[in-house]
N, CA, C and O of each residue as an XYZ file, in Angstrom:
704
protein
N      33.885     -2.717    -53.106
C      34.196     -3.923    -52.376
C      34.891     -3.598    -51.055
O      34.414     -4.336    -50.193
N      35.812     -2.803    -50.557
C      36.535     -2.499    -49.975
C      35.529     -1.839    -48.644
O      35.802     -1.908    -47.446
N      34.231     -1.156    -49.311
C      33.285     -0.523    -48.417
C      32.519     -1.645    -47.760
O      32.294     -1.578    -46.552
N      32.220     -2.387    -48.277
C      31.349     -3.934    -47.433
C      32.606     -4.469    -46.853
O      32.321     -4.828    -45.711
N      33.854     -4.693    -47.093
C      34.207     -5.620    -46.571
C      34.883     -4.822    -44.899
O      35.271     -5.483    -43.935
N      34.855     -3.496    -44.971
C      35.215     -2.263    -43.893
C      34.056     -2.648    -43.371
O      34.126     -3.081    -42.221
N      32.585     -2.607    -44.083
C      31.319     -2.450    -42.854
C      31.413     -3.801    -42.117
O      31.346     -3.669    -40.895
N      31.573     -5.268    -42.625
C      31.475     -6.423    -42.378
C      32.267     -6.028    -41.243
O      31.589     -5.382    -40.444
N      33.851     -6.240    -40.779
C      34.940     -5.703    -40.122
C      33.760     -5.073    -38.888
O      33.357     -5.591    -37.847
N      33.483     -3.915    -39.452
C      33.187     -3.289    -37.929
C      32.086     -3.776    -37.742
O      31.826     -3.440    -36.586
N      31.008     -4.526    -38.235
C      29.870     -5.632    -37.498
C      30.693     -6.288    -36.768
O      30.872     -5.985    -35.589
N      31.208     -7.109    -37.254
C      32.177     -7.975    -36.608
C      32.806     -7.868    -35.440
O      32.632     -8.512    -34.405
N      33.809     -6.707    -35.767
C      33.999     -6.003    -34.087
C      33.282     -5.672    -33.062
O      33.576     -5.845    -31.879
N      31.922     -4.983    -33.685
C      31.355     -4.603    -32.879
C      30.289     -5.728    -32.378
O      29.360     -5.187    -31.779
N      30.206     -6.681    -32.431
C      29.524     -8.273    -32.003
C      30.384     -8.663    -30.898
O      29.984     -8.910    -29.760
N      32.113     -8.721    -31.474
C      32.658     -9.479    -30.240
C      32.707     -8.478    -29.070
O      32.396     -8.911    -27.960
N      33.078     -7.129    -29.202
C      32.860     -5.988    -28.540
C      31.926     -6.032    -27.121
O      32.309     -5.983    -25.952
N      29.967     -6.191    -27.911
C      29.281     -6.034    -26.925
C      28.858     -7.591    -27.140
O      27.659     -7.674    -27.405
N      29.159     -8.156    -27.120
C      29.198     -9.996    -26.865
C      28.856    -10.214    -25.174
O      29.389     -9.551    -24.285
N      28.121    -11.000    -25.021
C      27.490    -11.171    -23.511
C      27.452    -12.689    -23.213
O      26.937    -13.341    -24.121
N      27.813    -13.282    -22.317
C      27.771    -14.512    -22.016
C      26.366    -14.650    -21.103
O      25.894    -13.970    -20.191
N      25.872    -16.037    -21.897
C      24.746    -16.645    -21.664
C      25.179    -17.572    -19.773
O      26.370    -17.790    -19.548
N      24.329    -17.903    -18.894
C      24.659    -18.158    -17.862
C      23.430    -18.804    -17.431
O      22.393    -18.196    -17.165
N      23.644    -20.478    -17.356
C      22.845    -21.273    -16.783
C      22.961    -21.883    -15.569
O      24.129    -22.265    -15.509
N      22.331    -22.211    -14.471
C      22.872    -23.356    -13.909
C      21.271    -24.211    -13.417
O      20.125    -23.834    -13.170
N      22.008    -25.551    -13.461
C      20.979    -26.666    -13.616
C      20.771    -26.713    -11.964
O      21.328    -25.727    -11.480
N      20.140    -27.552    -10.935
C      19.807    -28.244     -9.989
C      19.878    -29.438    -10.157
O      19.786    -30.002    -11.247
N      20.102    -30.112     -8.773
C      20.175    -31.722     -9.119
C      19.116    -32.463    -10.080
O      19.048    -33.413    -10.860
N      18.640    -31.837     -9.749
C      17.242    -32.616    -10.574
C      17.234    -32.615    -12.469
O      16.436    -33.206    -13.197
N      18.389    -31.756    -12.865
C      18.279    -31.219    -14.153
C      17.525    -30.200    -14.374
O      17.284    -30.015    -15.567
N      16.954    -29.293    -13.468
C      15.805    -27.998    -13.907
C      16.911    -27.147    -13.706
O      17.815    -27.245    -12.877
N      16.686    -26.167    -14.712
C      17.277    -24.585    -14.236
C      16.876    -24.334    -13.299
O      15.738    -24.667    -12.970
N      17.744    -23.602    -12.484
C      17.947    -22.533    -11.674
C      17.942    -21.153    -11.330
O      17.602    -20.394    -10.422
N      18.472    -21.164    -12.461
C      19.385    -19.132    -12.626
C      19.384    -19.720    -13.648
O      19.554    -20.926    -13.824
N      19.098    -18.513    -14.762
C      19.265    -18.513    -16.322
C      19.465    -16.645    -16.164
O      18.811    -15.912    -15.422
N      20.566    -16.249    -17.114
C      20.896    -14.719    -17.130
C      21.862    -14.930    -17.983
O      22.022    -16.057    -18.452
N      22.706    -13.832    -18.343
C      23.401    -12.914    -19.417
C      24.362    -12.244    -18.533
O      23.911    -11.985    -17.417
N      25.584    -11.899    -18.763
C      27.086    -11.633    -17.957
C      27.366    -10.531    -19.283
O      27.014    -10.697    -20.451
N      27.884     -9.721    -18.878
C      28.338     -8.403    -20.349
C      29.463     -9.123    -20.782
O      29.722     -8.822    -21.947
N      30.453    -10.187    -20.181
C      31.463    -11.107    -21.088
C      31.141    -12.342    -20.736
O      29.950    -12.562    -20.516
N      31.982    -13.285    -20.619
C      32.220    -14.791    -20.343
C      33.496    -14.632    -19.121
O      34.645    -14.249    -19.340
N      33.019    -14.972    -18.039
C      33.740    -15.007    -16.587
C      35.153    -15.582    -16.298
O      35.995    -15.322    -15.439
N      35.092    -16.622    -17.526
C      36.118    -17.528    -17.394
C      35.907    -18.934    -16.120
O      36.843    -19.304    -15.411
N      35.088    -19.291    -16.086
C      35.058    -19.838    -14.987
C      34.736    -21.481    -15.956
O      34.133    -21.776    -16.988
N      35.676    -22.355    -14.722
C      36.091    -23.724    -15.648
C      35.909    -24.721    -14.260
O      35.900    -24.406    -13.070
N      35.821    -25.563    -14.678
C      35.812    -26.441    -13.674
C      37.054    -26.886    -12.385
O      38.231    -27.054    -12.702
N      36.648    -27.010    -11.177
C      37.703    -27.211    -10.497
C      38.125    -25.738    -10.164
O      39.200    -25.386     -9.678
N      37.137    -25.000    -10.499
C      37.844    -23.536     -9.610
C      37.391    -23.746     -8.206
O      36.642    -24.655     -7.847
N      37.927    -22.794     -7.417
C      38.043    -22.865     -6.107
C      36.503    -21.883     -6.284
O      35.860    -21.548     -7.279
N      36.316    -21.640     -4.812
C      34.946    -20.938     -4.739
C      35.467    -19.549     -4.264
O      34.602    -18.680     -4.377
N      36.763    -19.073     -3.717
C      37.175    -17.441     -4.069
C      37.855    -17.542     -5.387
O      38.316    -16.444     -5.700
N      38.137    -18.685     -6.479
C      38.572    -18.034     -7.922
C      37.543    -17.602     -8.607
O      37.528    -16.570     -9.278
N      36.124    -18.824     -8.379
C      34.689    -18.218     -8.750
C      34.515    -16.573     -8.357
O      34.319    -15.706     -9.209
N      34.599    -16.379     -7.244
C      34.029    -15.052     -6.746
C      35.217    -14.373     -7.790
O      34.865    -13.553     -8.638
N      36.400    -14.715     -7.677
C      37.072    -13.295     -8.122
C      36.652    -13.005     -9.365
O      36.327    -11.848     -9.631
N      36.594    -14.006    -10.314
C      35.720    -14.061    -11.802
C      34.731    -13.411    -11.730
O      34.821    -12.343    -12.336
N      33.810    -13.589    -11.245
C      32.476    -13.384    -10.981
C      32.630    -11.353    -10.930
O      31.876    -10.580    -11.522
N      33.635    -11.030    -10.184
C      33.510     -9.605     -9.598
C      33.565     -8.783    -10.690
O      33.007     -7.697    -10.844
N      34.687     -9.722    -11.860
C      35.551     -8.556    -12.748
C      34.054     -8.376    -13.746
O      34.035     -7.317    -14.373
N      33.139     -9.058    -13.894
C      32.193     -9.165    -15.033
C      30.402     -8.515    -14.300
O      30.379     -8.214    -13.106
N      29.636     -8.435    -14.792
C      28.391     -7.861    -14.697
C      26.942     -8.413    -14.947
O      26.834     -9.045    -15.998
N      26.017     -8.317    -14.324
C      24.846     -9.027    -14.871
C      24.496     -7.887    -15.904
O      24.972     -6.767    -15.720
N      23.470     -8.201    -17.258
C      23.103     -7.130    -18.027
C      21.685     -8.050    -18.235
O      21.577     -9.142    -17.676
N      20.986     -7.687    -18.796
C      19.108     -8.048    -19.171
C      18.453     -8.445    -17.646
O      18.464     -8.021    -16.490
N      17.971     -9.373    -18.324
C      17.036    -10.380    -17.244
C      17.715    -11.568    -16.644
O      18.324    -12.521    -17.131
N      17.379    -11.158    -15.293
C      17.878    -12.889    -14.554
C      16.497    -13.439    -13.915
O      15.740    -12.668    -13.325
N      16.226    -14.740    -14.056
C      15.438    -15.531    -13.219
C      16.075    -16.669    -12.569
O      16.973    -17.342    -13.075
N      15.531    -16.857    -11.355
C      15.412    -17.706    -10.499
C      14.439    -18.705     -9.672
O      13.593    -18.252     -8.901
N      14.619    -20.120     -9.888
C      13.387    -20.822     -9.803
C      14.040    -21.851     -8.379
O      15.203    -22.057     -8.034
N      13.044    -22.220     -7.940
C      13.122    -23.627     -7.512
C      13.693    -24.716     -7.753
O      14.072    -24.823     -8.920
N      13.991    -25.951     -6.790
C      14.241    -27.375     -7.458
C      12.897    -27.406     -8.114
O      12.784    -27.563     -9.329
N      12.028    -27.279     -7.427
C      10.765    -27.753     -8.047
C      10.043    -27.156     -9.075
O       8.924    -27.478     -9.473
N      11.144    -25.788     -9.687
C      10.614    -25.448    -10.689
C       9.584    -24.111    -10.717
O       8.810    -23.792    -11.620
N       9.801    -23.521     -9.589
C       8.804    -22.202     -9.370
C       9.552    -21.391     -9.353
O      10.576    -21.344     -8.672
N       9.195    -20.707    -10.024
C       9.787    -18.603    -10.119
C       9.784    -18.648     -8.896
O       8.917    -19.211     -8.228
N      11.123    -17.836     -8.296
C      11.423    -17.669     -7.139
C      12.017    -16.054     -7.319
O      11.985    -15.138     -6.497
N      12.436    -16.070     -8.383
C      13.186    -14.449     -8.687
C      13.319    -13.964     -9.921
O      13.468    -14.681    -10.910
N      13.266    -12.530     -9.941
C      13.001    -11.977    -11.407
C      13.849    -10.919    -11.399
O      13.381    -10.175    -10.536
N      14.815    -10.417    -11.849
C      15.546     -9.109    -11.693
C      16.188     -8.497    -13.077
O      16.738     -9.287    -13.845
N      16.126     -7.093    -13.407
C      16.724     -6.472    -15.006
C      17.441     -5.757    -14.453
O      17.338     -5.243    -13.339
N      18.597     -5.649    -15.584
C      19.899     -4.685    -15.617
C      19.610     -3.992    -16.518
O      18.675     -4.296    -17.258
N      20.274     -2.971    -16.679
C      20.738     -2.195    -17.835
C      22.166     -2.829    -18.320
O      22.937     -3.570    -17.710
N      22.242     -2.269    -19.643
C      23.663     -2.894    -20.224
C      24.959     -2.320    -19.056
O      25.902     -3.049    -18.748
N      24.829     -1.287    -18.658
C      25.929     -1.356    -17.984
C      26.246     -2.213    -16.565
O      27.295     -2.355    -15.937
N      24.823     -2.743    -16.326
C      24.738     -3.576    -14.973
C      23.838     -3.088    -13.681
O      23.521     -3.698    -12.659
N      23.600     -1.977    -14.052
C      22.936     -1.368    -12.844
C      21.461     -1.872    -13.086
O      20.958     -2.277    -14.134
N      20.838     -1.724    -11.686
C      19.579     -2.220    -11.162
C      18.481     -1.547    -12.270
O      18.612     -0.341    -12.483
N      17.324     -2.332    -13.036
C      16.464     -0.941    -13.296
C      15.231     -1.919    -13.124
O      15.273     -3.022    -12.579
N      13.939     -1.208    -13.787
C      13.114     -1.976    -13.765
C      12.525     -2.485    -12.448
O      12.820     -2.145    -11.302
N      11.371     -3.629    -12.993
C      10.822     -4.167    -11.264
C      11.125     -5.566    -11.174
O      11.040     -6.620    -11.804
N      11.470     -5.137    -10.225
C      12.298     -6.670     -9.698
C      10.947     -7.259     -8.674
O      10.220     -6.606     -7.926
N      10.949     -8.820     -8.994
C       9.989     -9.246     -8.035
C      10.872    -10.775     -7.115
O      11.964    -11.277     -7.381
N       9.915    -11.140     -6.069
C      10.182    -12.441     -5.534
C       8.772    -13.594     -5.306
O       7.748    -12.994     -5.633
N       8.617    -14.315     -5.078
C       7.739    -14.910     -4.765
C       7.825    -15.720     -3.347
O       8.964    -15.855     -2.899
N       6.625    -16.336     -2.508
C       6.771    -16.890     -1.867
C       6.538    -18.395     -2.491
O       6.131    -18.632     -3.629
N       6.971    -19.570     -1.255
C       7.171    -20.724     -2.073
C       5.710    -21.075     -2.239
O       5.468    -22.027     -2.981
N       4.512    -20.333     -1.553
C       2.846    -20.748     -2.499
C       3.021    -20.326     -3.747
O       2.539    -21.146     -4.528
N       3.587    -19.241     -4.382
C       3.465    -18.815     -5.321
C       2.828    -17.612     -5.417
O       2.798    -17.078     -6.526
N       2.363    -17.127     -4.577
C       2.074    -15.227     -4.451
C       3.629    -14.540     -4.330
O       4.789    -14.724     -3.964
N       3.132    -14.053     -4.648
C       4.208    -12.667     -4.796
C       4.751    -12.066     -3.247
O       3.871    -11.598     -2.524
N       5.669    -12.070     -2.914
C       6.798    -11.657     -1.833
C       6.883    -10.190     -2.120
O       6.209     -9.412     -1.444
N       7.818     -9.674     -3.266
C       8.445     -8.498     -3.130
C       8.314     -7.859     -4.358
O       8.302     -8.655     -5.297
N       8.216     -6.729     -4.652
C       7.856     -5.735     -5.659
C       8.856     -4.140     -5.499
O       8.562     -3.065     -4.977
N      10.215     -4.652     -6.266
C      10.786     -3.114     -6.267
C      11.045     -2.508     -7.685
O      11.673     -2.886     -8.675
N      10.332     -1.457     -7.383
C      10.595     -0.339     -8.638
C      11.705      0.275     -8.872
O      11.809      1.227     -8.099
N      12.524      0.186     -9.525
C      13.643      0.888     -9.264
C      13.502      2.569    -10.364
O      13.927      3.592     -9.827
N      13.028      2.656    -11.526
C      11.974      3.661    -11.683
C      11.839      4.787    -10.613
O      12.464      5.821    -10.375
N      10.826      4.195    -10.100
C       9.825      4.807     -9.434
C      10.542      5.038     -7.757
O      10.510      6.015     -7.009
N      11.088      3.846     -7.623
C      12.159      3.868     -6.139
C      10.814      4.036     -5.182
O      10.507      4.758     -4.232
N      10.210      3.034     -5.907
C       9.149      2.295     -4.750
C       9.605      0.637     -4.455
O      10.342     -0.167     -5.027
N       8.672      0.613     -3.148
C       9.219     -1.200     -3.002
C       7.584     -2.074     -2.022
O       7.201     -1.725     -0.905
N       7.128     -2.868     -2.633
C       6.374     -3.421     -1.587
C       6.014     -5.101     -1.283
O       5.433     -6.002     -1.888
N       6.525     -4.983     -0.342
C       6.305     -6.610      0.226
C       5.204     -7.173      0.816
O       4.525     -6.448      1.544
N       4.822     -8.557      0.618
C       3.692     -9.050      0.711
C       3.408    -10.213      1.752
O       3.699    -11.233      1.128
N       3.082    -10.496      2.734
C       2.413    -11.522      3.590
C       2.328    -12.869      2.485
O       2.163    -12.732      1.273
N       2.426    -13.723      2.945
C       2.309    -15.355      2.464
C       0.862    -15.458      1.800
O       0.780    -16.253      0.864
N      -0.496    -14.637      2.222
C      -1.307    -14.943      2.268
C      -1.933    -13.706      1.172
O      -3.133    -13.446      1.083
N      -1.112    -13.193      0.575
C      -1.101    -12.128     -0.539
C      -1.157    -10.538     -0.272
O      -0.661     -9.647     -0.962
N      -2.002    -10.416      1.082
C      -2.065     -8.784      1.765
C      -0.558     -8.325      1.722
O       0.509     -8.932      1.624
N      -0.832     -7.303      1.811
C       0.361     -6.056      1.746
C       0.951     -6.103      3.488
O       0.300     -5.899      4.513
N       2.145     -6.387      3.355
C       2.920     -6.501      4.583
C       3.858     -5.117      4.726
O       4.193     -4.893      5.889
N       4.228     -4.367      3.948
C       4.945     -3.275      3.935
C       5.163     -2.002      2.539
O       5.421     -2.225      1.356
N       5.049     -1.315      2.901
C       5.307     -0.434      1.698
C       6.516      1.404      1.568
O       6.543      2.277      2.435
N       6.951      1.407      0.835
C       7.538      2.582      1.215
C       8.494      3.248     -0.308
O       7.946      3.315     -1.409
N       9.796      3.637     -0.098
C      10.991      4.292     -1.000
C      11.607      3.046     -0.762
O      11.351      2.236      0.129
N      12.595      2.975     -1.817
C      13.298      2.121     -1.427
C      14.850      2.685     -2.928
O      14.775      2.359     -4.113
N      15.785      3.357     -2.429
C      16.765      3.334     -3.580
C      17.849      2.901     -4.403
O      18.707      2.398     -3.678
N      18.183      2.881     -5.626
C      19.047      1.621     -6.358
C      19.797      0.778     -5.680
O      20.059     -0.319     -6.173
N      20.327      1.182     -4.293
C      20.879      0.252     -3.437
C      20.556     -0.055     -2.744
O      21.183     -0.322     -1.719
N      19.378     -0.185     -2.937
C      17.877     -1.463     -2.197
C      17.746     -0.876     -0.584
O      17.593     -1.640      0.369
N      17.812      0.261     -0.484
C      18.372      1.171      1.139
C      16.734      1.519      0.695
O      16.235      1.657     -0.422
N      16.024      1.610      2.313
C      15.025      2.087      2.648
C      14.723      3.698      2.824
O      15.350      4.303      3.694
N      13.862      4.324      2.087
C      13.579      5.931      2.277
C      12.351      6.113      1.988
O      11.447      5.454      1.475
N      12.539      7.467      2.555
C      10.977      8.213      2.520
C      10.192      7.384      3.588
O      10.627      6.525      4.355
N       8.929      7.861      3.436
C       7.630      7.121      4.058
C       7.543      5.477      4.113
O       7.408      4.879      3.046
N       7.592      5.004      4.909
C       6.832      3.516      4.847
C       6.029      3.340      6.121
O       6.034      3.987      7.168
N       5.055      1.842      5.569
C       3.924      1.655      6.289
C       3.780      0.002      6.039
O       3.687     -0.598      4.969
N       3.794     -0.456      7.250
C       3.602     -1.930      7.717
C       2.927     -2.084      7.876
O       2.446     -1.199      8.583
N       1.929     -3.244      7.555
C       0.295     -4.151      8.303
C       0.952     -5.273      8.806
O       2.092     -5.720      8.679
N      -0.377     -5.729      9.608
C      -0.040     -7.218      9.615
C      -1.023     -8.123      8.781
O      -1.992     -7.627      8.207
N      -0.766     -9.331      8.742
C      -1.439    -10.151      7.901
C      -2.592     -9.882      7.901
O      -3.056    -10.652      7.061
N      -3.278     -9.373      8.234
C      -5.029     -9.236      8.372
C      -5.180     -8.083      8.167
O      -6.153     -7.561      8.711
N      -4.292     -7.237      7.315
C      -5.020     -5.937      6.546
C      -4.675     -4.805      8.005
O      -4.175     -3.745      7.628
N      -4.862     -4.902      9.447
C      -4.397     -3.975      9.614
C      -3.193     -3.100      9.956
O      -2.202     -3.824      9.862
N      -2.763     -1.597     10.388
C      -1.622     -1.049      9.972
C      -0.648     -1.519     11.617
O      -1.028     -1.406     12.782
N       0.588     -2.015     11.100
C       1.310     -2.311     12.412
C       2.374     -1.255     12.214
O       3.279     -1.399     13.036
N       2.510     -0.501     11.599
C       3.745      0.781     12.139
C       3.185      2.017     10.426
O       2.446      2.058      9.442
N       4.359      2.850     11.270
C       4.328      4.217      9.947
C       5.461      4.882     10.722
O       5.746      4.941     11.918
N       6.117      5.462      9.368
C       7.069      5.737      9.533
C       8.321      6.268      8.852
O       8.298      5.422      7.958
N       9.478      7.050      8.539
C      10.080      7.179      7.580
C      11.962      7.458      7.892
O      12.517      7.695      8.965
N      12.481      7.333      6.706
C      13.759      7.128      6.908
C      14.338      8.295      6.253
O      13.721      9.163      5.636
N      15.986      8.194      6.521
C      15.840      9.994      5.199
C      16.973      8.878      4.339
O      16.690      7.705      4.097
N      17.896      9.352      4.071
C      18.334      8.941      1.973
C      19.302      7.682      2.599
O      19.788      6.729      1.990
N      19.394      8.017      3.955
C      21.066      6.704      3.927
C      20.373      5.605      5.046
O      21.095      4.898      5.749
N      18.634      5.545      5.131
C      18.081      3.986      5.738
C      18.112      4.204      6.917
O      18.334      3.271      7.688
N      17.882      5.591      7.420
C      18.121      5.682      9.209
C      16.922      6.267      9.233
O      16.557      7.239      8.572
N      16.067      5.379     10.350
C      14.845      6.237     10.774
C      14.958      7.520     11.393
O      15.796      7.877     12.220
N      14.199      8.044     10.992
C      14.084      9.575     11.307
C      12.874      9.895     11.724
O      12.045      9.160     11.186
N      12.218     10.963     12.724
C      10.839     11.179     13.008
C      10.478     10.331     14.138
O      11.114      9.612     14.908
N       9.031     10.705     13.962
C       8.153      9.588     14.605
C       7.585      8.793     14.424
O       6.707      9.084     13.613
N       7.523      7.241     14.917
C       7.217      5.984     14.581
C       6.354      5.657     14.878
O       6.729      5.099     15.909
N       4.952      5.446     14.833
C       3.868      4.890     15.034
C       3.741      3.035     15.067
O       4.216      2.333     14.174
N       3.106      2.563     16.120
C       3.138      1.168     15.882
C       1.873      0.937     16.396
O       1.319      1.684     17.203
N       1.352     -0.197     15.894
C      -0.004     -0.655     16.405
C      -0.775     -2.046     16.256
O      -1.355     -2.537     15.287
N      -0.609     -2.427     17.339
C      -1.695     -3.824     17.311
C      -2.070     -4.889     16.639
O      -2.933     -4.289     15.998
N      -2.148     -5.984     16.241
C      -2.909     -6.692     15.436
C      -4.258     -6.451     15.273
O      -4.705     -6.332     14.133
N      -4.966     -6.363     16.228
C      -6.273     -5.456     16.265
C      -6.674     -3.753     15.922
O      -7.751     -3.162     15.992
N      -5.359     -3.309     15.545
C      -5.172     -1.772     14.930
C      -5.203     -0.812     16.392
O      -5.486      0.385     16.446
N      -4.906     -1.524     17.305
C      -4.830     -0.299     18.596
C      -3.541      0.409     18.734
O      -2.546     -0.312     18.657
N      -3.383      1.456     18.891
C      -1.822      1.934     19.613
C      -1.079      1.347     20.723
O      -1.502      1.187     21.868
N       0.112      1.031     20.251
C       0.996      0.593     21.036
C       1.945      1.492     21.034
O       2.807      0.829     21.612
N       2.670      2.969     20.724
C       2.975      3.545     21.365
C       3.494      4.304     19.881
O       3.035      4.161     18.748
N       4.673      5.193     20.386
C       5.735      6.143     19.144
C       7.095      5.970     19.431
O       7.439      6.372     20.542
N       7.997      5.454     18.682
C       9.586      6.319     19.418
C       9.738      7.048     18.268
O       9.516      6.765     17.091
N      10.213      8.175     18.884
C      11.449      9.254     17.786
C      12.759      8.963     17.625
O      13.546      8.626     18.509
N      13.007      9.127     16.268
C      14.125      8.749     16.054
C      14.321     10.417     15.808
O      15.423     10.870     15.498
């Protein structure tokens, strides 16, 4: 008896332990908004000020999945944590047609963004702190290439920059 009621005990503990607060918020309209998971409960009560919010907000963490929609109810944002809070997974955005905006791997520490009209508007590195690296390559809406180019680890262009045309002609290089 003494052995179940020790294991019960440390279920127990270990529930309130890694316990995660659920996190909604509505829009005027009554639709969600943001629906996600906090690694505790923020404390946040009504009539807080909007720096007592933030300070709450700082001491605690996002963990799983967060989405983000519209008043009107459209996926607008998709983003995963790991339990400790950090970025993983692919995070996306949408535009308000409903194609897809943004695509980052955090994996892979790829990232690619999309024109309104679904073509590929940019592509490149991109690392856990959403900082631009390595190789990237811009079009414009009509498929062809409007720059190339690359950054090194801390988002500063480096090299030579290629840019070009809506019609795909050269418009010139700077070196960074």
């Amino acid at each position: 008896m003494k052995r179940i009621l020790l294991i019960a005990t440390f279920v127990l503990s270990a529930t309130f332990a890694f316990a995660q607060y659920t996190y909604t918020e509505t829009g005027a309209n009554g639709n969600t908004i943001v629906s996600g998971q906090y690694n505790a409960d923020p404390g946040i009560v009504a009539g807080d000020s909007k720096q007592t919010i933030a300070t709450k907000l700082a001491a605690v963490y996002k963990v799983g999945v967060w989405k983000y929609w519209t008043e009107a109810g459209l996926l607008q944002a998709e983003e995963h944590y790991t339990a400790t809070g950090e970025r993983t997974g692919v995070w996306k955005t949408w535009h308000t047609n409903g194609q897809l905006s943004t695509e980052i791997n955090f994996a892979t520490q790829t990232a690619v963004f999309y024109h309104e009209n679904g073509q590929k508007a940019e592509e490149g590195g991109m690392n856990n702190q959403m900082v631009r690296i390595g190789n990237w390559n811009g079009w414009h809406a009509n498929g062809k290439l409007n720059y190339s180019g690359s950054y090194d680890s801390n988002g500063k262009k480096i090299g030579t920059w290629k840019f070009y045309d809506i019609s795909g002609n050269s418009l010139g290089t700077e070196n960074h």
